[in-house]
ZAMARGU-4260 file (C-alpha; in steps of 0.2 Angstrom, whole numbers, plus 5000, padded with zeros to 4 digits):
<rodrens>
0) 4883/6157/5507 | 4884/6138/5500 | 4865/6139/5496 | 4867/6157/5488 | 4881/6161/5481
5) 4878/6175/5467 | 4868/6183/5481 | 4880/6182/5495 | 4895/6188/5482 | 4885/6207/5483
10) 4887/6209/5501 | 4906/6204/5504 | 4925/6202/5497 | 4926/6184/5498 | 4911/6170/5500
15) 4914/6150/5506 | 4904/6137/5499 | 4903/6121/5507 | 4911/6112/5526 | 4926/6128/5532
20) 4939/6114/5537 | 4950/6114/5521 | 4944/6134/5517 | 4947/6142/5532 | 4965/6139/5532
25) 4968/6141/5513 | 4959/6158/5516 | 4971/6163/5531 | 4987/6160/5520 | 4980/6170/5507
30) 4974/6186/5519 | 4989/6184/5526 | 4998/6187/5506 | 4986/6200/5503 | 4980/6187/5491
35) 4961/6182/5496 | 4952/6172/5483 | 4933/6181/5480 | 4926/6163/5479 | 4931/6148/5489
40) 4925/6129/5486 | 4926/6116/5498 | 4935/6099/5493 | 4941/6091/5504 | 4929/6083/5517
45) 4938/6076/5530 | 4939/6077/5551 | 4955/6068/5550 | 4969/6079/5557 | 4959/6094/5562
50) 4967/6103/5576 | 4962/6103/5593 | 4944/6113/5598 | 4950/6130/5607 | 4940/6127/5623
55) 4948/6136/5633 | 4940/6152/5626 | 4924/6150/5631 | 4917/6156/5646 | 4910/6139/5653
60) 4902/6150/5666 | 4889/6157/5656 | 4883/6142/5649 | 4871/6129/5654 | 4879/6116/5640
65) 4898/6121/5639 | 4903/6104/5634 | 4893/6104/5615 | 4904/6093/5603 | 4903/6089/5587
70) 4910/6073/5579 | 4905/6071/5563 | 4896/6082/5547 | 4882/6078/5537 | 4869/6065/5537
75) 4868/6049/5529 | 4850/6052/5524 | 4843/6063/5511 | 4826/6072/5514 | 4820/6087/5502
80) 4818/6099/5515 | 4834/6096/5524 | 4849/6111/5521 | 4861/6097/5522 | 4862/6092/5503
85) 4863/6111/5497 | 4876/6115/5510 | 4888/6099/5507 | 4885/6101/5486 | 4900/6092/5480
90) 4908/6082/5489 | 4906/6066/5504 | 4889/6073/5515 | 4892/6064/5530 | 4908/6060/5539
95) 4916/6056/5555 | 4931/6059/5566 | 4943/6042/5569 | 4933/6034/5584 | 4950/6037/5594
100) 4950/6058/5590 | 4933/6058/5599 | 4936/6048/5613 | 4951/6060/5615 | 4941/6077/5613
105) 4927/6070/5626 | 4942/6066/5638 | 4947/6084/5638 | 4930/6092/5643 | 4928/6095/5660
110) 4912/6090/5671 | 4898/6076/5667 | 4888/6082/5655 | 4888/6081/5635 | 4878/6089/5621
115) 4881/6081/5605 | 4877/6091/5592 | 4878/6078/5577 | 4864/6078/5564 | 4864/6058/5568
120) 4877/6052/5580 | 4871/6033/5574 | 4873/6039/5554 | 4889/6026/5555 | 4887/6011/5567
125) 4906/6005/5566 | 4909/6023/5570 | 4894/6025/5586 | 4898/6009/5590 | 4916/6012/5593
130) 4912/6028/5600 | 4901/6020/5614 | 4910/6008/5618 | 4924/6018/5622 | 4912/6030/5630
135) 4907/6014/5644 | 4916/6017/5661 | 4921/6037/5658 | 4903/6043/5668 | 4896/6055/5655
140) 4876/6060/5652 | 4874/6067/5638 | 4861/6071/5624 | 4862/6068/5606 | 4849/6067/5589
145) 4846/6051/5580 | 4831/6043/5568 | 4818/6032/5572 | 4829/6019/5561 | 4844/6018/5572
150) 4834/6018/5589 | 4826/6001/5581 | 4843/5993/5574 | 4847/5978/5588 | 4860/5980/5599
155) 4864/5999/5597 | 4852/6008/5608 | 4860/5998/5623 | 4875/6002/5618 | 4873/6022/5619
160) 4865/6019/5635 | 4877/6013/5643 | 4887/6024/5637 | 4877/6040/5646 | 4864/6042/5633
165) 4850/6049/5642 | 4839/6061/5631 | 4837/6058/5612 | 4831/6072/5598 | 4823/6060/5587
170) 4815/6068/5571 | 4798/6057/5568 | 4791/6074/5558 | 4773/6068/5552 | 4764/6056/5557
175) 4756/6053/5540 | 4765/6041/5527 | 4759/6049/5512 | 4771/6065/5517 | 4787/6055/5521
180) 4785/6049/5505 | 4781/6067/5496 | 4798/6073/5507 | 4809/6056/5503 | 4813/6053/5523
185) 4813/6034/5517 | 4820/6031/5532 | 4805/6034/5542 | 4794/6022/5532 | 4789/6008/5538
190) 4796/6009/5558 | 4785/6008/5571 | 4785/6025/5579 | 4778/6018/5593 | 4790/6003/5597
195) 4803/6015/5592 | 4797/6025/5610 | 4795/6010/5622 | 4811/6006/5619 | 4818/6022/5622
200) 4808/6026/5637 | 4810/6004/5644 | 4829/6009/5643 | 4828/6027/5653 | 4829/6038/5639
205) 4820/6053/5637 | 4813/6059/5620 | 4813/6075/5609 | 4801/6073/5594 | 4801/6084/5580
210) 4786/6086/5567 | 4784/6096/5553 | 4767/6104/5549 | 4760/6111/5533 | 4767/6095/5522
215) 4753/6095/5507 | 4745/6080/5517 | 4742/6091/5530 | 4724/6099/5534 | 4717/6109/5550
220) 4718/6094/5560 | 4735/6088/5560 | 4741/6100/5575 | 4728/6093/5589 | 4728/6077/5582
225) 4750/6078/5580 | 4749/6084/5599 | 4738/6071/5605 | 4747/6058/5601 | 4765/6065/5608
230) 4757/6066/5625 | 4747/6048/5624 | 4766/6041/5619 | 4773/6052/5635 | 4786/6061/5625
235) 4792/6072/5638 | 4800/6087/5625 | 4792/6092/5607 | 4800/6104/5592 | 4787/6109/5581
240) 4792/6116/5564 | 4782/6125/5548 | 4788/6117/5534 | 4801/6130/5527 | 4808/6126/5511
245) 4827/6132/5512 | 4835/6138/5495 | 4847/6124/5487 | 4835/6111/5493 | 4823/6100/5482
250) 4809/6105/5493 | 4813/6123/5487 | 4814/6119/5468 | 4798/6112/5470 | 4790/6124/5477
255) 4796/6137/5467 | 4794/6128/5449 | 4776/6127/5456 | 4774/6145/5461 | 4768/6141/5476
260) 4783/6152/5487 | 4777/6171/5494 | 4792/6180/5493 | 4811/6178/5495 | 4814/6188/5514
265) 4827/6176/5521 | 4824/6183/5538 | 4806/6175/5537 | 4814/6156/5532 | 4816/6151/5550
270) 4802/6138/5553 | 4789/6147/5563 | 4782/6157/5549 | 4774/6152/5532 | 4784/6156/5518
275) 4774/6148/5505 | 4757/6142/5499 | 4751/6125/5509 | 4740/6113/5500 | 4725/6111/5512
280) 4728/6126/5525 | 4728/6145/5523 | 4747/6153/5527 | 4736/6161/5541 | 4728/6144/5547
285) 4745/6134/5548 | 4755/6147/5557 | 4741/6149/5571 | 4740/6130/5573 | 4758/6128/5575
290) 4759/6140/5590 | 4744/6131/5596 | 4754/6117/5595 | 4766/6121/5607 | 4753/6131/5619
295) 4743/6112/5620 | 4757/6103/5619 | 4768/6111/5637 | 4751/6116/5644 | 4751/6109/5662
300) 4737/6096/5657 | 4746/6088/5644 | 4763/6087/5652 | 4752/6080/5667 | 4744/6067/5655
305) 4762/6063/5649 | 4771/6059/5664 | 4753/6049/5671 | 4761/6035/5655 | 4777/6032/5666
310) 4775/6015/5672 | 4783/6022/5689 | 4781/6036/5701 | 4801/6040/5698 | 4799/6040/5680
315) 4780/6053/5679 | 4792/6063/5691 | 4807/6066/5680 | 4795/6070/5663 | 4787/6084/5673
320) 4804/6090/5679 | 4811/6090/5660 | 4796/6095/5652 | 4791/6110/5664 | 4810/6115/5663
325) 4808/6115/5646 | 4795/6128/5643 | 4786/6134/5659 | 4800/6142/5667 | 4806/6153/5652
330) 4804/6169/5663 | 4815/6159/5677 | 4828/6155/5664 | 4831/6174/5657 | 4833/6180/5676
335) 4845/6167/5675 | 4853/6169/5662 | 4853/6191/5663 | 4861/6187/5681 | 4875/6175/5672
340) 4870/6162/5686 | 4865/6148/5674 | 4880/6136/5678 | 4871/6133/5697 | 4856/6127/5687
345) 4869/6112/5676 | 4867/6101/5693 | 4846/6102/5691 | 4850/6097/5675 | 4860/6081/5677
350) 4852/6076/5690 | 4836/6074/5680 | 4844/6068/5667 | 4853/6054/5677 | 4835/6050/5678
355) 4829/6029/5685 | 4833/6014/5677 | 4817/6001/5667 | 4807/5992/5679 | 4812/6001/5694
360) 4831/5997/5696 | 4842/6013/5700 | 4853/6019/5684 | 4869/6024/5692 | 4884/6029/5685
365) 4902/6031/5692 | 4902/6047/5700 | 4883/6052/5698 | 4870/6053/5713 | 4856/6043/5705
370) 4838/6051/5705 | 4828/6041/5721 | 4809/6038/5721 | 4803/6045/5737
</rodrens>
């Protein structure tokens, strides 16, 4: 509704823009008076005071991630074709929880694992920082998204490891600096992709790259050539994405002040099909490349290649595990998850996660069986 309001307003009584912490209670009180506003505007961005997550309603059972939290909105960054700047219109884009809130809400979840669903848990570093360094001794593995930026900064990647950090979605999008530029991810310009990797992967930390294809740089080659380099840097997971410029963004005002978009079927907008006119590829050409992309990429010869880069036998091992898991055993995961048996598969999980330490040393944490070479 934040990036469409007039639109939204035809299908319902009352429509929110913006964050629901301040509106959802101010909407509450006024149902409750038989009072409801048609239009509500958020104001106040803030996680201070927020009342405790009601986790006791969900059915951990049928999950293989019950323990996904959230600690912060927004992003620090401003790229054109990120929703982030259209659904936070005015007001603060990216805020935390107190450092002290977090480590309490983490206290209270049950088990080892964590997902952190953060746009970029790193966004503040007095925040992560804090964050992690209260994290050190508790025994978590968790997951979480950062930039190629903050995996560089000195000093803060060790940090989250030893925290738990054990898998990283890192959004390196295109390979081609001409289209970060055209985009304004600033932030990726500049960094060594490839050092960027090495350090993760020399610290034990597995990678989940995301690209972008049909940026106007791109031509028929960018998916083999995008694919080809993933595997030769042994990232063990890739998301791929069709460029989809989202209403509210400066990517879509673009787009549309250049009549390149097809048509305005929001269903279509979910970055796995083209919605507008590339530059240098036919609708047809970059939609059959990106799923090419993903049938080369997590074909068993190129997750093969990717764990033959681990320096260790230990390592190769645990990149087949995660990246086979990932996307070869789909038919395996919908038994699993028709059968509501997908918590006994959370122990596979951790256990590949706990993964083997740089150069060989064992990475154990308290109360976590470390993964062995044998």
């Amino acid at each position: 509704m934040t990036s469409l309001p007039a639109e939204a307003a035809a299908h319902g009584d009352s429509i929110f823009l913006g964050p629901g912490e301040d509106l959802w209670p101010q909407f509450l009180e006024d149902l409750r008076a038989r009072r409801p506003k048609t239009r509500y505007v958020s104001t106040m961005r803030t996680l201070v005071g927020m009342p405790r997550v009601r986790r006791d309603l969900i059915k951990r059972h049928l999950y293989l991630v019950p323990n996904s939290i959230v600690v912060s909105r927004g992003c620090p960054h401003t790229c054109d074709f990120c929703y982030k700047e259209a659904f936070f219109e005015g007001g603060k884009s990216f805020y935390t929880q107190t450092v002290d809130d977090a480590l309490a809400e983490i206290e209270r979840l049950p088990g080892r694992h964590l997902y952190f669903l953060d746009d970029h848990l790193f966004g503040n570093r007095r925040f992560a920082e804090g964050l992690f360094e209260g994290m050190k001794g508790m025994g978590r593995l968790w997951q979480a998204a950062g930039t190629v930026q903050s995996v560089l900064a000195p000093g803060l990647l060790e940090k989250a490891v030893a925290a738990g950090l054990r898998s990283l979605f890192v959004g390196f999008e295109t390979l081609s600096a001409a289209n970060l530029s055209e985009q304004g991810k600033t932030q990726n310009l500049g960094r060594d992709y490839g050092a960027a990797i090495r350090r993760l992967h020399d610290l034990g930390v597995m990678i989940n790259g995301s690209f972008v294809f049909g940026m106007d740089g791109d031509d028929a080659t960018v998916f083999d050539r995008t694919v080809d380099w993933a595997v030769e840097q042994g990232i063990e997971t890739a998301t791929f994405h069709i460029l989809t410029p989202y209403p509210g963004t400066v990517l879509y005002k673009r787009m549309a002040g250049a009549g390149r978009l097809l048509h305005s079927d929001w269903d279509r907008y979910d970055t796995r099909q083209v919605v507008f006119r590339p530059a240098r590829l036919t609708p047809e050409e970059l939609e059959a490349g990106y799923w090419r992309a993903y049938e080369r990429f997590y074909s068993w010869k190129s997750i093969a290649r990717g764990a033959a880069t681990k320096s260790t036998l230990a390592a190769g091992a645990r990149h087949f595990a995660y990246a086979a898991g990932w996307k070869k055993f789909e038919p395996l995961w919908d038994v699993v998850i028709r059968t509501r048996r997908v918590m006994h598969m959370r122990p596979m999980l951790e256990k590949v996660l706990a993964g083997v330490a740089p150069k060989g040393k064992r990475m154990e944490m308290p109360g976590i069986e470390p993964v062995r070479c044998v």
